[in-house]
N, C-alpha and C positions, 0 to 999 in steps of 0.2 A: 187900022192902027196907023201911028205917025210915022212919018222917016226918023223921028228924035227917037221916036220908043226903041224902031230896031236898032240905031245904032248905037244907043247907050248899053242894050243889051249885047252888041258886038263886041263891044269895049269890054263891060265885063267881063264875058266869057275868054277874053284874050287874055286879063289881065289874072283871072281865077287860077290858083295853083291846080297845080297837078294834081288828081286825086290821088287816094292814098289805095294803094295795092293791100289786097290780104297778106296778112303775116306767112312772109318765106321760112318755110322751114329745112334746116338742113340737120344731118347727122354731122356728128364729130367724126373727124379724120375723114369726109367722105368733099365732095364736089358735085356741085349743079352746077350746070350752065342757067344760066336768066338773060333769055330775049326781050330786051327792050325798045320801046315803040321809036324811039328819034336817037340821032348820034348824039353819045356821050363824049361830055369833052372833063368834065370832074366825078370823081366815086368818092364820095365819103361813107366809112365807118366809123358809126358814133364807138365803138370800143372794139379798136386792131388786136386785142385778146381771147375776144369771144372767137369773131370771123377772119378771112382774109380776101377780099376783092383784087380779081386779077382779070385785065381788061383782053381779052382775047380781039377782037377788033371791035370796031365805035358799034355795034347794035348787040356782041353781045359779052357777056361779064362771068365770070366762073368765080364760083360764092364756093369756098372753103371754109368746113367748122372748123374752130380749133380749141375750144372749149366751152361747157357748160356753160348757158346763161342767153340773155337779149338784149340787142344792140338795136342799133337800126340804121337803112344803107339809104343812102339817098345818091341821085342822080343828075347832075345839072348838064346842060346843054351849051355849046358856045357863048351865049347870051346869058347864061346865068341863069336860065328858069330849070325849074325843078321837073323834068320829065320822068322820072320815078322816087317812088319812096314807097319806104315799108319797113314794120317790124321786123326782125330779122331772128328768129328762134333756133338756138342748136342746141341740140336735142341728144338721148344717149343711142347706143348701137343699135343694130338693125334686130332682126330675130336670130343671127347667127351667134350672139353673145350672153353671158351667163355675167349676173354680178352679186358675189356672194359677201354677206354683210357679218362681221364677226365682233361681239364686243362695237366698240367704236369706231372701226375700223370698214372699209369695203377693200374687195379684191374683184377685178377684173379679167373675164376670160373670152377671147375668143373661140367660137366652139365650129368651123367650119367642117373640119374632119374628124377633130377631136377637139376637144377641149384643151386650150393652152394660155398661159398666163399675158396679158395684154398689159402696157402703163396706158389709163387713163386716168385724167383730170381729177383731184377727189381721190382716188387711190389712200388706200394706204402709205405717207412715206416710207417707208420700210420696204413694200410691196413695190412701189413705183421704182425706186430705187436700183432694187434687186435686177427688174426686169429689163430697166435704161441698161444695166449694168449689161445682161445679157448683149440685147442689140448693140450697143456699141462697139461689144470683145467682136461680135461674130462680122461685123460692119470693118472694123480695125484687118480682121483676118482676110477678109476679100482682096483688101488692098494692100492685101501683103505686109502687115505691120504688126 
């Protein structure tokens, strides 16, 4: 083959984005770290309400769900190329969690020792409310307030 052929194919290859990673999944309210291949120098999340991207040092990135739904993260490099991307999926509770669906309505339970009332995303207002209400008082009394 030619000297032209390889290096039109070098050029491509330099020039070819990033491939695209399988769809990350994470739980709500939980944290993955994601080791990525080259320093990051930009994180974008297509929707800062599903997830939240928080850069622990340039190779690796701690992926926070923060509600139901998919977005997607991508990853650029000093130069501006794209060195990661991917779907980005958050997902509901692990097996330690119960979600009981009433009329219209869901209610939320974490059940690690016992079953106890949780706010998650989707909740019932009334239900989510109640439970903020709780953590907050008990949050207020720690701090002495």
């Amino acid at each position: 083959m030619s000297k032209k052929f390889f290096a039109a194919l070098a050029v491509a290859i330099a020039f070819a984005p990033a491939a695209f990673a399988d769809p990350l999944k994470v739980t709500v309210d939980q944290t993955v770290p994601l080791k990525i291949a080259g320093a990051a120098n930009s994180v974008i999340v297509g929707n800062a309400s599903v997830a939240d991207v928080a850069v622990h040092d340039a190779r690796t990135l701690l992926v926070t769900g923060k509600s139901f739904g998919s977005t997607n993260l991508t990853v650029l490099d000093r130069a501006g190329n794209t060195i990661y991307s991917s779907q980005l999926i958050v997902g509901g509770e692990d097996d330690a969690g119960v979600t009981i669906v009433r009329g219209q309505g869901t209610y939320s339970y974490s059940c690690v020792d016992k079953c106890r009332a949780t706010p998650m995303v989707g909740d019932d207002p009334g239900h989510f409310s109640s439970v903020m209400g709780t953590i907050n008082s008990k949050a207020s009394a720690a701090r002495g307030q």
